[in-house]
N, C-alpha and C positions, 0 to 999 in steps of 0.2 A: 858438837855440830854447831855450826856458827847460824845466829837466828834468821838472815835470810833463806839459808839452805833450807834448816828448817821447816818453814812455814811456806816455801815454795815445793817441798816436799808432800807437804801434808794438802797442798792445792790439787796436787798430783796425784791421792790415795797411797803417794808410798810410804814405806817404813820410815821415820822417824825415830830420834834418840826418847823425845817426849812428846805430847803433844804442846802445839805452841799454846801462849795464855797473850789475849791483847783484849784490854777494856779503855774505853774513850766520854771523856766527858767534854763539857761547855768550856771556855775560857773567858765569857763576857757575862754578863746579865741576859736574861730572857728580854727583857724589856730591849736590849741594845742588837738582837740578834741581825735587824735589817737596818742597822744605820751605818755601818763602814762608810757610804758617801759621805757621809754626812757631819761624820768624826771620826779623822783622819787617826785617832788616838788608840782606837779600836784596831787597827792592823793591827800594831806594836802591842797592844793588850795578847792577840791572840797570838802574836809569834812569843812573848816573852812566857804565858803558859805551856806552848807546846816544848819550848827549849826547857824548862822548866822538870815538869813533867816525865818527859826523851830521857834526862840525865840519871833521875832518883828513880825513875823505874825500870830504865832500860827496856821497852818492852819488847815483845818477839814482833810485834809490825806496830803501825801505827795509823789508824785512819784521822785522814789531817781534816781539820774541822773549818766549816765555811763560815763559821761565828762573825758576825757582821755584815756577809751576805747572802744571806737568807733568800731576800728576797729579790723578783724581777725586778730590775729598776726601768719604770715605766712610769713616767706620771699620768700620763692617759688614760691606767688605770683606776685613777679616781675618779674620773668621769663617765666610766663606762657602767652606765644605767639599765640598757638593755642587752640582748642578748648579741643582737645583730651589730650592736657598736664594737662587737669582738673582732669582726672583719676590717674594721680600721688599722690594725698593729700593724707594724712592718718590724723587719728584724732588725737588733741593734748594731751601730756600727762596728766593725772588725777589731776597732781600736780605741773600742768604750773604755772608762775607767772600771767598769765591773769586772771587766774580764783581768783587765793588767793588774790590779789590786789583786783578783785569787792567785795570778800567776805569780806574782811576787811572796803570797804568802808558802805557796806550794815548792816553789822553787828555795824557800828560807829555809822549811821546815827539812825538805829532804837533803838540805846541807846538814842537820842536826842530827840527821839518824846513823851516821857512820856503818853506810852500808844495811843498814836494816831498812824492809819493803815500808809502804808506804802510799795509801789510796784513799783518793780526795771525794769527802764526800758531795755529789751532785746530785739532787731533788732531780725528779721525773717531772714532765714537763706538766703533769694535771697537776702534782703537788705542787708546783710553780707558781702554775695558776691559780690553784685554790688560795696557796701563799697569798697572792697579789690582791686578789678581788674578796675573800674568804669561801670555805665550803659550804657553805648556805648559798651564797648565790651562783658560786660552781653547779650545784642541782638544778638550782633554779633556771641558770640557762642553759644547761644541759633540756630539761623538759622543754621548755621552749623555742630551744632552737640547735639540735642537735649538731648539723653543719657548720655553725660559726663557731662554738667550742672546739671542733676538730682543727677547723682553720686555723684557730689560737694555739691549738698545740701543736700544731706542723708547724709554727714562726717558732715557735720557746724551742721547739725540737732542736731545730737550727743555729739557732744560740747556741745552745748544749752541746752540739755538737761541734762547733768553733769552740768552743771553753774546752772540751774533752780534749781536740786536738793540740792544744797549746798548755792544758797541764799536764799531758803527758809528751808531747815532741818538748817540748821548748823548757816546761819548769821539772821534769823527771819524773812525773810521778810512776812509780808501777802498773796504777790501773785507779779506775774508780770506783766507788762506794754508788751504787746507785740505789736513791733513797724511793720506792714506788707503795702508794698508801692507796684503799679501796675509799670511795668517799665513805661517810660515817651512815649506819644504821643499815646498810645494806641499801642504800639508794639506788641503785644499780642493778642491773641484772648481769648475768655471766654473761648473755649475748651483746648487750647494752656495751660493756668493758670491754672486751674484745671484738668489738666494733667501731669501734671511735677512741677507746683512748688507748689499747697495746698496739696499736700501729706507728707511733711518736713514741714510743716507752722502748719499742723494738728497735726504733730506727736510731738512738742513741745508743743503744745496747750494745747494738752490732757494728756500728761504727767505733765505738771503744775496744771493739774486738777485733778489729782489723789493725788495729793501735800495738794493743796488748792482750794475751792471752791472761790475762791475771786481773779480770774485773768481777769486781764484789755484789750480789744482788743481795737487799733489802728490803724485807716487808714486813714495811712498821706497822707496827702495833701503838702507837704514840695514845695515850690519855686510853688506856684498854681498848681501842679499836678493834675490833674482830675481823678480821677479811678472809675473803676468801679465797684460799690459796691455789685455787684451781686456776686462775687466772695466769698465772705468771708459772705454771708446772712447767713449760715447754720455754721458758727465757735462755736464752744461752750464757752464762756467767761460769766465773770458774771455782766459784763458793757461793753459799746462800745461808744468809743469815734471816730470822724470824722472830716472831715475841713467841716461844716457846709457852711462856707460863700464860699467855693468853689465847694462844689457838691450842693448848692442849696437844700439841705436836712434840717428840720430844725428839734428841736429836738423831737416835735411832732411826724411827717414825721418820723423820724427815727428809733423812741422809737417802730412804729407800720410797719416798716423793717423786724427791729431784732428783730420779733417776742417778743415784750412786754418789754425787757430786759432793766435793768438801761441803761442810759446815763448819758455822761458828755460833756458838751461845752455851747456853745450858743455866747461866743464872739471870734470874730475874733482875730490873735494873732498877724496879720503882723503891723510893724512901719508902724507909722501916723492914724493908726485905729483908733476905739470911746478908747479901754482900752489903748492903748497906747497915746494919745492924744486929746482925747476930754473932757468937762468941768465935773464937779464932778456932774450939775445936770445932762447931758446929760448921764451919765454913770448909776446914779440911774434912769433916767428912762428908758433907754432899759430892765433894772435889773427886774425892775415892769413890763415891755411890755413880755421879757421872760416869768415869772413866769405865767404871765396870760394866753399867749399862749401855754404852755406843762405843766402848774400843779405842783405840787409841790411830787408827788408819783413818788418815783424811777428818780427824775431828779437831776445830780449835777452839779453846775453851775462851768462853767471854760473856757477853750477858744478852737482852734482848733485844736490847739496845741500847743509847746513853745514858751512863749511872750520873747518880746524882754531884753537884760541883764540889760539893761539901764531903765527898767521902774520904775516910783516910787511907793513903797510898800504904800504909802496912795491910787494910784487907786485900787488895790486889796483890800485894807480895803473898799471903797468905796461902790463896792460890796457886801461885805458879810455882813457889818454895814446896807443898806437898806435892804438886805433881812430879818435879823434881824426885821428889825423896821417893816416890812409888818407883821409879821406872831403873 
């Protein structure tokens, strides 16, 4: 079965020859993640990792990474002291260098996959935010002034959704990765989130779905974050990926959440883990221990989210060679 069929198969709940295997890392520095303006050297960093990468591992899809643009490019941002200065933003021009820079890198990467899928990842527009200003003072003017945050995120929404449309019409991509985090500590309430921030989280969502039936939902668990998954039960995606090993959800468990829908995970992504250092047979047999606990329909194996930069591409082989040998 050739790996697009594949892993569009398994989007599908249908039979499969295996289940697919796709793990994704950084290709810059943490430190460099929001400077692509700024250094022009950083595209060509992150397309020569993904070419890189695409070759030695082949993998069954590929989530193409936004490494150097992280963040909303806004200087105004740095100005904005209060809450109510959030009403200020207006949306970026159509023909920003942010947008043209992902399109180019999206457009590079999906010349490198030789027909293998391929979804770009795009932060939700609070994540955006919080990027921009940080999550301290996301809360903070969140309490403060609940209305001008929403405001803020109907303008980022709008972005997102011009970016959405142009890496998928214009640079090919399949669908996107949509990155969506609960702020930290439980700052929020379920009514709180689903009042002010899945109405922007939605409206990207579904516009990527009017695009492509094949867009990816994410919720990070980044730095052990806990969230809570109720929030986003009812998102419409055509796979949903989770930090498994931190919401104690497994992909069983999960798979019968999200209402039936694909998943992807099952290994944990933080250094010193089983993928990042444990022995090759201990890694084939969680591999076999997965498989036999959620099945092999509509499940893709991969981690909870980005593994570490430093991992060696033999434990990723490691994986998808036992899954291989089981089926």
């Amino acid at each position: 079965m050739l790996r697009r069929e594949r892993l569009l198969k398994a989007f599908n709940n249908e039979e499969v020859d295996r289940p697919p295997v796709g793990f994704w890392f950084h290709f810059v520095q943490e430190e460099d993640f929001s400077k692509g303006l700024q250094n022009p050297d950083l595209l060509n960093q992150n397309l020569a990792g993904h070419q890189q990468f695409i070759e030695e591992i082949q993998p069954d899809f590929v989530k193409i990474m936004s490494d150097g643009y992280f963040f909303y490019p806004r200087e105004e941002y740095n100005h904005i002291n209060e809450a109510k200065d959030l009403k200020n933003i207006k949306p970026l021009a159509k023909d920003h260098v942010w947008f043209k820079d992902q399109v180019k890198i999206v457009k590079t990467v999906i010349g490198y996959l030789n027909g293998t899928c391929g979804f770009y990842n795009v932060f939700s527009p609070a994540k955006s935010l919080q990027l921009a200003i940080s999550g301290e003072k996301f809360i903070e003017f969140f309490k403060e002034d609940k209305e001008a945050v929403s405001y803020a995120l109907d303008v980022i929404a709008h972005d997102l959704i011009n970016l959405v449309e142009l890496i998928i019409q214009e640079a090919g991509a399949d669908g996107i990765y949509l990155s969506v985090q609960n702020p930290k500590n439980g700052s929020l309430s379920y009514e709180e989130y689903r009042n002010y921030i899945t109405p922007s989280e939605k409206s990207v969502l579904e516009h990527a779905n009017k695009l492509s039936e094949n867009n990816i939902l994410h919720c990070c668990g980044y730095e052990g974050n806990r969230n809570n998954l109720e929030v986003w039960k009812d998102y419409q995606a055509k796979a949903v990926n989770w930090a498994m090993h931190i919401e104690n959800v497994n992909l069983k468990e999960g798979k019968e959440f999200f209402g039936g829908k694909a998943v992807i995970g099952g290994f944990d992504n933080r250094p010193g883990k089983l993928l990042h250092a444990g022995t090759k047979q201990e890694i084939e047999e969680y591999t076999e221990k997965l498989i036999a606990q959620s099945g092999s329909k509509g499940v893709i194996l991969g981690a909870d989210c980005t593994v570490p930069s430093d991992i060696h591409k033999d434990r990723i082989r490691w994986v998808r060679d036992k899954v291989v040998s089981m089926m």
